[in-house]
PDB file with SEQRES, HELIX, SHEET and CRYST1 records, atoms N, CA, C and O in Angstrom:
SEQRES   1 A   64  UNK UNK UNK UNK UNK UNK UNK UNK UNK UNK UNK UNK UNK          
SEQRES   2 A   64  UNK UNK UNK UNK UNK UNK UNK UNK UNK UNK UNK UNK UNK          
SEQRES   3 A   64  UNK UNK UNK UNK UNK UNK UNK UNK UNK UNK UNK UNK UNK          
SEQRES   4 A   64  UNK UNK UNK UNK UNK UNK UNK UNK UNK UNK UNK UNK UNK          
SEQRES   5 A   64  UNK UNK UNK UNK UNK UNK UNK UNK UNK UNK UNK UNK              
HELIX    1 AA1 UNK A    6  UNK A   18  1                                  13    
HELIX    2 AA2 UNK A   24  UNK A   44  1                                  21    
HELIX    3 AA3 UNK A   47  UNK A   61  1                                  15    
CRYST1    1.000    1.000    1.000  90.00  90.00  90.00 P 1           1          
ATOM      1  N   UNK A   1      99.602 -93.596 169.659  1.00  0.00           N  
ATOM      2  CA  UNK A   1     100.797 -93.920 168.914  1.00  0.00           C  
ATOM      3  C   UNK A   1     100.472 -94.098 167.424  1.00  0.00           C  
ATOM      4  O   UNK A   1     101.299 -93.688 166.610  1.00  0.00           O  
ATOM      5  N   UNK A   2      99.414 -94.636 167.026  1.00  0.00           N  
ATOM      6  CA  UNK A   2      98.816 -95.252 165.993  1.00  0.00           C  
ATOM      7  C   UNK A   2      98.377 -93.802 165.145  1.00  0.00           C  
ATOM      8  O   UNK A   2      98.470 -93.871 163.920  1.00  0.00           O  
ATOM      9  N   UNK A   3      97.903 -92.492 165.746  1.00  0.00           N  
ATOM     10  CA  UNK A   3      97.725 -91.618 165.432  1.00  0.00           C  
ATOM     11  C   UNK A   3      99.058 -90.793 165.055  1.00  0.00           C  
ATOM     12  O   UNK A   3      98.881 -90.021 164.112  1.00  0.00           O  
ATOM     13  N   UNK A   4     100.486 -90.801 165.657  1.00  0.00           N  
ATOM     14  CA  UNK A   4     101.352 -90.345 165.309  1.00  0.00           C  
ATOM     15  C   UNK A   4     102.184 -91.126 164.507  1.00  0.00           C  
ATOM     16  O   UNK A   4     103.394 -90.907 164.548  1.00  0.00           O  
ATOM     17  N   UNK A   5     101.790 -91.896 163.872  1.00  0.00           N  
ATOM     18  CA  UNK A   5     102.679 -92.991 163.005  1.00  0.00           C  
ATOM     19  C   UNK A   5     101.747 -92.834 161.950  1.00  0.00           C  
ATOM     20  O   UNK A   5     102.263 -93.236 160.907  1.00  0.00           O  
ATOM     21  N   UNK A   6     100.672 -92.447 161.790  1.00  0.00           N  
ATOM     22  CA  UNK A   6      99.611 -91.779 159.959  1.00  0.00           C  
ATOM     23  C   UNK A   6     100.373 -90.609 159.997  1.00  0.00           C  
ATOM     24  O   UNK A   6     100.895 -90.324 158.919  1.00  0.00           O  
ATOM     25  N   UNK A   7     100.587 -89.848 160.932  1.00  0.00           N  
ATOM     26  CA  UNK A   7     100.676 -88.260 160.646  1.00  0.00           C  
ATOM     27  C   UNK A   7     102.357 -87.776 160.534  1.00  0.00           C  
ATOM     28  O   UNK A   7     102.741 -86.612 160.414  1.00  0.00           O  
ATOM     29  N   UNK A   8     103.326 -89.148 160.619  1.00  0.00           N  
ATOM     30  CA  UNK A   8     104.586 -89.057 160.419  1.00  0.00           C  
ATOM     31  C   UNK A   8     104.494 -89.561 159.207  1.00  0.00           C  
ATOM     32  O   UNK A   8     105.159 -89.001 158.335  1.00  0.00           O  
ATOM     33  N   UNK A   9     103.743 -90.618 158.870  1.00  0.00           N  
ATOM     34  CA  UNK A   9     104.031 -90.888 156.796  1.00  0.00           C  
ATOM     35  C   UNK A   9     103.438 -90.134 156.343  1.00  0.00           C  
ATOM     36  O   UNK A   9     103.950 -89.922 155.244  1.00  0.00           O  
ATOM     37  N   UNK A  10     102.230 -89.246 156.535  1.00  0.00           N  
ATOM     38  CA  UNK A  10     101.630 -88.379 155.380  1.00  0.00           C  
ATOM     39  C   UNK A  10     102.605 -87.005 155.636  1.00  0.00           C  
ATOM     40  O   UNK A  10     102.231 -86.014 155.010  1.00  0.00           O  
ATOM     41  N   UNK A  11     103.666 -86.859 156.386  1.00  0.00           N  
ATOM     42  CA  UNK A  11     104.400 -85.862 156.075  1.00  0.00           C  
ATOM     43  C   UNK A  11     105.151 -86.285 155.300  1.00  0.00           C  
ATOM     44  O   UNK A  11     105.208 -85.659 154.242  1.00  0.00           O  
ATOM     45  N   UNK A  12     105.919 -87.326 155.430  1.00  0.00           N  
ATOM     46  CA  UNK A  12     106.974 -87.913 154.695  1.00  0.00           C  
ATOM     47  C   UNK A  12     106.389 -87.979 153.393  1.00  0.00           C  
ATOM     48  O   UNK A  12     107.137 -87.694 152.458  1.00  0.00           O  
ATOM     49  N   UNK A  13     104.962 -88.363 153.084  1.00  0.00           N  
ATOM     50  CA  UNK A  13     104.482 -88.657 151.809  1.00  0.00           C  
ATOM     51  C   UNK A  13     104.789 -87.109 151.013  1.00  0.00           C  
ATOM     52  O   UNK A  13     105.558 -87.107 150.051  1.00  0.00           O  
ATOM     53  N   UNK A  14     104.254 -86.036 151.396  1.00  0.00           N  
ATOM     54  CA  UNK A  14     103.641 -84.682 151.330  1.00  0.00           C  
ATOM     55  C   UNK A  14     105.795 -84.322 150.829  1.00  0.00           C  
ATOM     56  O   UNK A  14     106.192 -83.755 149.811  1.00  0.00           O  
ATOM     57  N   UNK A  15     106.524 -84.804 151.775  1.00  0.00           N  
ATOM     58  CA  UNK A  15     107.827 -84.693 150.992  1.00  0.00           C  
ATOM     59  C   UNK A  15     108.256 -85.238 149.930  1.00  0.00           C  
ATOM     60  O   UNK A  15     109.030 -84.687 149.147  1.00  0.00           O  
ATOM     61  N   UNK A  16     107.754 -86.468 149.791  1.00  0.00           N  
ATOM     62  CA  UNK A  16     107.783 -87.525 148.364  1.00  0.00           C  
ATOM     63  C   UNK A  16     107.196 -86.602 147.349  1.00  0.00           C  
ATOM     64  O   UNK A  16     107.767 -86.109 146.376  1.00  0.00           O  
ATOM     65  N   UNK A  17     106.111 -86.468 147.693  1.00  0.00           N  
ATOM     66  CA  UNK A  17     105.293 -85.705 146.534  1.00  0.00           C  
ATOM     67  C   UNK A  17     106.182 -83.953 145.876  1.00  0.00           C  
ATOM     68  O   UNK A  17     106.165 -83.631 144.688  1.00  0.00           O  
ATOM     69  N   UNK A  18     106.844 -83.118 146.972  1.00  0.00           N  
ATOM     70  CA  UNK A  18     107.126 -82.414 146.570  1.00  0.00           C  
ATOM     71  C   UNK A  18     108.465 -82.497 145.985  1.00  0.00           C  
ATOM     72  O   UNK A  18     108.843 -81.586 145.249  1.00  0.00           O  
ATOM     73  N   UNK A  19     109.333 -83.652 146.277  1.00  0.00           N  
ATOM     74  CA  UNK A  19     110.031 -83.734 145.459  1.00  0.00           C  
ATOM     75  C   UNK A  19     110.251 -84.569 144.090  1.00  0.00           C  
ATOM     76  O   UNK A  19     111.266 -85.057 143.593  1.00  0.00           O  
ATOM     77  N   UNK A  20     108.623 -84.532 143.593  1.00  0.00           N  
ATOM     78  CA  UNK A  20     108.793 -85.390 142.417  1.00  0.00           C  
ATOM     79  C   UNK A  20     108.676 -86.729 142.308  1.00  0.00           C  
ATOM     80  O   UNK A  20     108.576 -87.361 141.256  1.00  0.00           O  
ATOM     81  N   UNK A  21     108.692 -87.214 143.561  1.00  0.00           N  
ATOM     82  CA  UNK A  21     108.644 -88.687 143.357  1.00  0.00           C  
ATOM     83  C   UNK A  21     107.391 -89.655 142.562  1.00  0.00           C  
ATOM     84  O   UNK A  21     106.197 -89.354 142.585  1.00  0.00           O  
ATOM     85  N   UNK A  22     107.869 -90.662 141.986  1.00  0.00           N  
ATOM     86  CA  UNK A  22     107.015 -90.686 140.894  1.00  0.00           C  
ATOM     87  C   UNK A  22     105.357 -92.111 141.906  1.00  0.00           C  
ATOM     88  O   UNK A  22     104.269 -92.637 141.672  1.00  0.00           O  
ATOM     89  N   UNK A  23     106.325 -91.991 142.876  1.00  0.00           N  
ATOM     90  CA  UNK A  23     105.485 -93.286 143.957  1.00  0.00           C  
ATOM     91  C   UNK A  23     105.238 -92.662 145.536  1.00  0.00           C  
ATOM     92  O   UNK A  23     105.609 -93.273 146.538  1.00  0.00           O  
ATOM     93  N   UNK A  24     104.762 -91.749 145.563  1.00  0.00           N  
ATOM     94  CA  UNK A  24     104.691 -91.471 146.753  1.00  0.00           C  
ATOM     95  C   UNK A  24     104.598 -91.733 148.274  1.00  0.00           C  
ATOM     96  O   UNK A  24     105.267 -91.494 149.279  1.00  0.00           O  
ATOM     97  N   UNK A  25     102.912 -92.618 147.795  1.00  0.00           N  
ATOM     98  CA  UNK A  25     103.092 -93.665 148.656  1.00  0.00           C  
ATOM     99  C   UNK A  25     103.654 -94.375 149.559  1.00  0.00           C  
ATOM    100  O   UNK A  25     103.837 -94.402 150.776  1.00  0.00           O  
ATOM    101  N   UNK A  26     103.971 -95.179 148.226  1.00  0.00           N  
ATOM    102  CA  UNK A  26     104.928 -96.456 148.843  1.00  0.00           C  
ATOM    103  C   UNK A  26     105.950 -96.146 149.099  1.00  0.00           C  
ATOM    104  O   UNK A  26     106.450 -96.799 150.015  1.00  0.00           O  
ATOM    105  N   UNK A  27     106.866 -94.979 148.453  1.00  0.00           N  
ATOM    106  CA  UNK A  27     107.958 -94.304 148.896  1.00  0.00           C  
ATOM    107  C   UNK A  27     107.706 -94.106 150.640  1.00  0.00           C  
ATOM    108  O   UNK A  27     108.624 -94.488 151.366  1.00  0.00           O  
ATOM    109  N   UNK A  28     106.793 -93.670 151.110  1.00  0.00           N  
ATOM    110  CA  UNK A  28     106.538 -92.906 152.593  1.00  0.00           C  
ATOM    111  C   UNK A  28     106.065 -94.207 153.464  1.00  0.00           C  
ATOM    112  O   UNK A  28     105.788 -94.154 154.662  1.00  0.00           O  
ATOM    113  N   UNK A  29     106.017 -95.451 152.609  1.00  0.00           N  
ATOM    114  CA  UNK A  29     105.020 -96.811 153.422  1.00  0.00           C  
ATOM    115  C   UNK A  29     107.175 -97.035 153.719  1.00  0.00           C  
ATOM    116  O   UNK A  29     107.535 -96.850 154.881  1.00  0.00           O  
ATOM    117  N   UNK A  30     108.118 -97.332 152.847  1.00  0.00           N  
ATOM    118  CA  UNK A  30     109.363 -97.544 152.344  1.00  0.00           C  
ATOM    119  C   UNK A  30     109.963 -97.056 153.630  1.00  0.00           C  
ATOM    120  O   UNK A  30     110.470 -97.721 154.534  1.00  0.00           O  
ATOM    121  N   UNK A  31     109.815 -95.867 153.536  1.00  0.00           N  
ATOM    122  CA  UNK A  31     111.385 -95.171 154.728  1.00  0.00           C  
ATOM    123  C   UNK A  31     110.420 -95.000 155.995  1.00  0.00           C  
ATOM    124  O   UNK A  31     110.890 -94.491 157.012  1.00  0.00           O  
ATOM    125  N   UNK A  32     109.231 -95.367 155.963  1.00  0.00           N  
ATOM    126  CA  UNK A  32     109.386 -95.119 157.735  1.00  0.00           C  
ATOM    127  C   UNK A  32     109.097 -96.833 158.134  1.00  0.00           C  
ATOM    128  O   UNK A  32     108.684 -97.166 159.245  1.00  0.00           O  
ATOM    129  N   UNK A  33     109.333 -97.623 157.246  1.00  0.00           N  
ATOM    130  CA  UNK A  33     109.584 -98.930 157.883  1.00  0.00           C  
ATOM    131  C   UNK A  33     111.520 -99.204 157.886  1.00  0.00           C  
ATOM    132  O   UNK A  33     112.242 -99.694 158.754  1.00  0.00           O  
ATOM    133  N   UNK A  34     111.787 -98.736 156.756  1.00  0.00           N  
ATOM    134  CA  UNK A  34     113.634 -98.271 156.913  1.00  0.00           C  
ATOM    135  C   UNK A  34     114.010 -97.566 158.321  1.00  0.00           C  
ATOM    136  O   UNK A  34     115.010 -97.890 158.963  1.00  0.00           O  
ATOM    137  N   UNK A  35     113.013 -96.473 158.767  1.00  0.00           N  
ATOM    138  CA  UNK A  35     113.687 -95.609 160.016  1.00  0.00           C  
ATOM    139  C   UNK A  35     113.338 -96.493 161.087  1.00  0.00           C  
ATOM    140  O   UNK A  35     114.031 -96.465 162.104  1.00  0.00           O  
ATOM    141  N   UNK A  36     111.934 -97.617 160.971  1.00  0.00           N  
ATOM    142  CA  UNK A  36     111.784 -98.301 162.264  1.00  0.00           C  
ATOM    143  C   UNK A  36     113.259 -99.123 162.401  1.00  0.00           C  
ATOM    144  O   UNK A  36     114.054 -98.976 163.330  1.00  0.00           O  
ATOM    145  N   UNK A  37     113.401 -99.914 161.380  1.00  0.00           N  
ATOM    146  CA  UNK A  37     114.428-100.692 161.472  1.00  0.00           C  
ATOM    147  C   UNK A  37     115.888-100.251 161.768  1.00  0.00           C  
ATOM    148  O   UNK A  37     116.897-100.821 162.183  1.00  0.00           O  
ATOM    149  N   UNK A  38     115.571 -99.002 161.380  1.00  0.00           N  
ATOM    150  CA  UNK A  38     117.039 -98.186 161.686  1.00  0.00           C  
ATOM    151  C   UNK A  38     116.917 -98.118 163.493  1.00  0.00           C  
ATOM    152  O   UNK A  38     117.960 -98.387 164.087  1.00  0.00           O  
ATOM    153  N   UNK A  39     115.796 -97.801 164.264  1.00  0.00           N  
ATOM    154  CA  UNK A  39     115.814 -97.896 165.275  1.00  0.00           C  
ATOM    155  C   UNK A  39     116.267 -98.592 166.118  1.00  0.00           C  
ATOM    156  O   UNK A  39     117.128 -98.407 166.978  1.00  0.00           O  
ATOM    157  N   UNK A  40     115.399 -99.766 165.733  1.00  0.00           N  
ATOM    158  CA  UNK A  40     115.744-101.146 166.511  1.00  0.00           C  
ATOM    159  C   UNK A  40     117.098-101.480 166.193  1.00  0.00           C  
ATOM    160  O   UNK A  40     117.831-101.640 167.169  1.00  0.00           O  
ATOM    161  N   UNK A  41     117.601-101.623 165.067  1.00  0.00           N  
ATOM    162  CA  UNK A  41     119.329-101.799 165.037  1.00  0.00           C  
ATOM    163  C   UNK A  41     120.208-101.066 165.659  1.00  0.00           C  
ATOM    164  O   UNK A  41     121.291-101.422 166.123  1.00  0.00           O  
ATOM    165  N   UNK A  42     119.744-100.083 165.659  1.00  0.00           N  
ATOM    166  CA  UNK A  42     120.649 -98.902 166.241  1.00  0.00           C  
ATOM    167  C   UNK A  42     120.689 -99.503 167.902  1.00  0.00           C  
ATOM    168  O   UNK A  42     121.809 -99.649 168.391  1.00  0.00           O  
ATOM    169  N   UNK A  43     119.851 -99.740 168.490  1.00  0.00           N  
ATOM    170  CA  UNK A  43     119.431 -99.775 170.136  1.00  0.00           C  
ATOM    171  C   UNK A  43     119.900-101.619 169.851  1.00  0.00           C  
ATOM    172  O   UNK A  43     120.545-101.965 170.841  1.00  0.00           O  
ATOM    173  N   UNK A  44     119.807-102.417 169.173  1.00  0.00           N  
ATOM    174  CA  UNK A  44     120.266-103.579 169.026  1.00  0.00           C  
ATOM    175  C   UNK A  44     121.786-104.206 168.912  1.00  0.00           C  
ATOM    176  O   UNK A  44     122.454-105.023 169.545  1.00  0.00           O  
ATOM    177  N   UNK A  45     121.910-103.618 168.096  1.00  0.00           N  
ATOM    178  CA  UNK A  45     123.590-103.697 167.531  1.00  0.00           C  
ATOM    179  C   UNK A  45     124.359-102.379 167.193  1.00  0.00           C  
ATOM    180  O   UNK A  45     124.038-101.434 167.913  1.00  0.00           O  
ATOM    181  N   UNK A  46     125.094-102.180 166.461  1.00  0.00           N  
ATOM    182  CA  UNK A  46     125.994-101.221 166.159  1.00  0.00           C  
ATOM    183  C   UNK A  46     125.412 -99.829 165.490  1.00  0.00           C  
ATOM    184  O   UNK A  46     124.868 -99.897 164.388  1.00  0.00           O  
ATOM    185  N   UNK A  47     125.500 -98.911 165.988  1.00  0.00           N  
ATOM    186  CA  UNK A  47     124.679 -97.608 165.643  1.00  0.00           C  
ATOM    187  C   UNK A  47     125.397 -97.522 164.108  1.00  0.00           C  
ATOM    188  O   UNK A  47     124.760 -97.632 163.061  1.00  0.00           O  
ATOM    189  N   UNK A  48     126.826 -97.306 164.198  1.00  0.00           N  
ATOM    190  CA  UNK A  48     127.350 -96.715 162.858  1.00  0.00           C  
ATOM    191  C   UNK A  48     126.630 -97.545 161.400  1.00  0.00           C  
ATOM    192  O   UNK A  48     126.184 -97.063 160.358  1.00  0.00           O  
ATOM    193  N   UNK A  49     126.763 -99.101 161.907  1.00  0.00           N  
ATOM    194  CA  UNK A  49     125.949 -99.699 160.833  1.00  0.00           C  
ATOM    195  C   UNK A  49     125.046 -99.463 160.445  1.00  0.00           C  
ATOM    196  O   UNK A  49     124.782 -99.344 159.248  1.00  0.00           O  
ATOM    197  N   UNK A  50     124.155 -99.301 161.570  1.00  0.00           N  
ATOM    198  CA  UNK A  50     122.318 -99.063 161.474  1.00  0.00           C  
ATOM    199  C   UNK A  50     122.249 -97.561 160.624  1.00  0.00           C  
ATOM    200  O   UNK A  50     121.193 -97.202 160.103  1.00  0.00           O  
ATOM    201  N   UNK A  51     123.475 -96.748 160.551  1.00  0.00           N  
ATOM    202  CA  UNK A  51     123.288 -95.563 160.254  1.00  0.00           C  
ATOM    203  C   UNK A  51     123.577 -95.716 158.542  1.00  0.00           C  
ATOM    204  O   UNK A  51     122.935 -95.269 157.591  1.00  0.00           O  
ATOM    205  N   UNK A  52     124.646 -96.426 158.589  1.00  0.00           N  
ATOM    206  CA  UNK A  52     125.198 -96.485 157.088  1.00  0.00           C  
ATOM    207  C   UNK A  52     124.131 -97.314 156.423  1.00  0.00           C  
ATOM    208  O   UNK A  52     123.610 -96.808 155.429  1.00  0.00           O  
ATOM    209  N   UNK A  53     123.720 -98.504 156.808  1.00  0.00           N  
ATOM    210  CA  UNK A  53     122.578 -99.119 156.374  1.00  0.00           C  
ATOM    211  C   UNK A  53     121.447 -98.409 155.934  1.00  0.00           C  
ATOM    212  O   UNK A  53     121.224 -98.475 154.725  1.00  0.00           O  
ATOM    213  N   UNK A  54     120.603 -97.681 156.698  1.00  0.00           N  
ATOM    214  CA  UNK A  54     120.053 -96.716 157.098  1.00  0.00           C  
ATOM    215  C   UNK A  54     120.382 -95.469 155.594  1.00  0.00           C  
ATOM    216  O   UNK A  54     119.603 -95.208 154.677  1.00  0.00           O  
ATOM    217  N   UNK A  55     120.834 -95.292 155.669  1.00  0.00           N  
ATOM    218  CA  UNK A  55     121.600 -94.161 154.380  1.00  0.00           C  
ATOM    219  C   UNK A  55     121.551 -95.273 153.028  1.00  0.00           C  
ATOM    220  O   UNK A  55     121.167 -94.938 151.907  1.00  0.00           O  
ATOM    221  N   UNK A  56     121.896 -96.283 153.297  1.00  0.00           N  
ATOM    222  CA  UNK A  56     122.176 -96.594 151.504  1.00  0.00           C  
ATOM    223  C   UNK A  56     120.868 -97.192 151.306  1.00  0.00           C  
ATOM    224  O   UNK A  56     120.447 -97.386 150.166  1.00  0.00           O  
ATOM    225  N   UNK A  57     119.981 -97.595 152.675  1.00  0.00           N  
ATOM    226  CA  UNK A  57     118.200 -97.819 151.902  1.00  0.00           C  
ATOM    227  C   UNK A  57     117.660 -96.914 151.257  1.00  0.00           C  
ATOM    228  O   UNK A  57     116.785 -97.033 150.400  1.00  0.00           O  
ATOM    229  N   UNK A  58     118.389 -95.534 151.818  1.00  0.00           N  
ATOM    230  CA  UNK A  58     117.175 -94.414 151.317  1.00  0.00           C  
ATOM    231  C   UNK A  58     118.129 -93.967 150.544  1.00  0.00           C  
ATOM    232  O   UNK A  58     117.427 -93.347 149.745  1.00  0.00           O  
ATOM    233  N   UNK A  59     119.231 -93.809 150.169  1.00  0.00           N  
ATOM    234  CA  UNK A  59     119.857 -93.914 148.846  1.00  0.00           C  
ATOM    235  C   UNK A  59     118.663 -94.657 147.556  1.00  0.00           C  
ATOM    236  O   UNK A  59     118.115 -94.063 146.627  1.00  0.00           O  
ATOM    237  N   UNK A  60     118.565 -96.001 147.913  1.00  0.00           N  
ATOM    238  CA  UNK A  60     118.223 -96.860 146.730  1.00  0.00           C  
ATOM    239  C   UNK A  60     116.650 -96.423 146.948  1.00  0.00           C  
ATOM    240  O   UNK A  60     116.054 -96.405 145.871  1.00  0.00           O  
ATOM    241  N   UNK A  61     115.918 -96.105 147.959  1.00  0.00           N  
ATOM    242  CA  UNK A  61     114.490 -95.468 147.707  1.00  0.00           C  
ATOM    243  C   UNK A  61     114.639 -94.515 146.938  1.00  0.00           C  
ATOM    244  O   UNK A  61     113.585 -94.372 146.318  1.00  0.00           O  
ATOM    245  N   UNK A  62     115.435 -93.726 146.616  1.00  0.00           N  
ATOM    246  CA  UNK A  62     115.584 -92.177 145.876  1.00  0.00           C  
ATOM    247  C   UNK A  62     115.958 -92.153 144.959  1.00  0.00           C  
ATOM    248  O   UNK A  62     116.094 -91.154 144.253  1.00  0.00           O  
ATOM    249  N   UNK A  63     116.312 -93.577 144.630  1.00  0.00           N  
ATOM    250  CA  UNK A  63     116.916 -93.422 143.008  1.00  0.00           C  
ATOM    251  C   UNK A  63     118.398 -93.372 142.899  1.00  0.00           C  
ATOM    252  O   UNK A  63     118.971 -93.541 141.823  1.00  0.00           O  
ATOM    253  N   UNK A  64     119.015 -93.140 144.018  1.00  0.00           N  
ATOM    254  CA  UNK A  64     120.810 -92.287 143.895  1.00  0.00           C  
ATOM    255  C   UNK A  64     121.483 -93.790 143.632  1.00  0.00           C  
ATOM    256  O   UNK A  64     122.698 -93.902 143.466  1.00  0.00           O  
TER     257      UNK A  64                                                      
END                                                                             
């Protein structure tokens, strides 16, 4: 598991990077702790929230 959770942020990073982002990194450390949490909310409470929530984190990770 531990092996597919490096090799899901260094893609995500490898997308940070190609789109310019000026933090790559932490951008890719950022949204796949946003998508865990999107998980667990989603399977916890109300999907639509977890989704809209979910959208305006990575809104404000991106700058928009």
């Amino acid at each position: 598991m531990l092996d597919h959770r490096t090799w899901y942020q260094d893609v995500i990073r490898d997308g940070f990077v190609q789109a310019g982002h000026a933090r790559p990194d932490d951008a890719a450390r950022r949204y796949v702790m946003l998508r865990d949490g999107a998980m667990i909310a989603g399977m916890l409470g109300d999907v639509t929230t977890a989704q809209r929530t979910f959208a305006a984190g990575l809104d404000d990770l991106l700058g928009n």
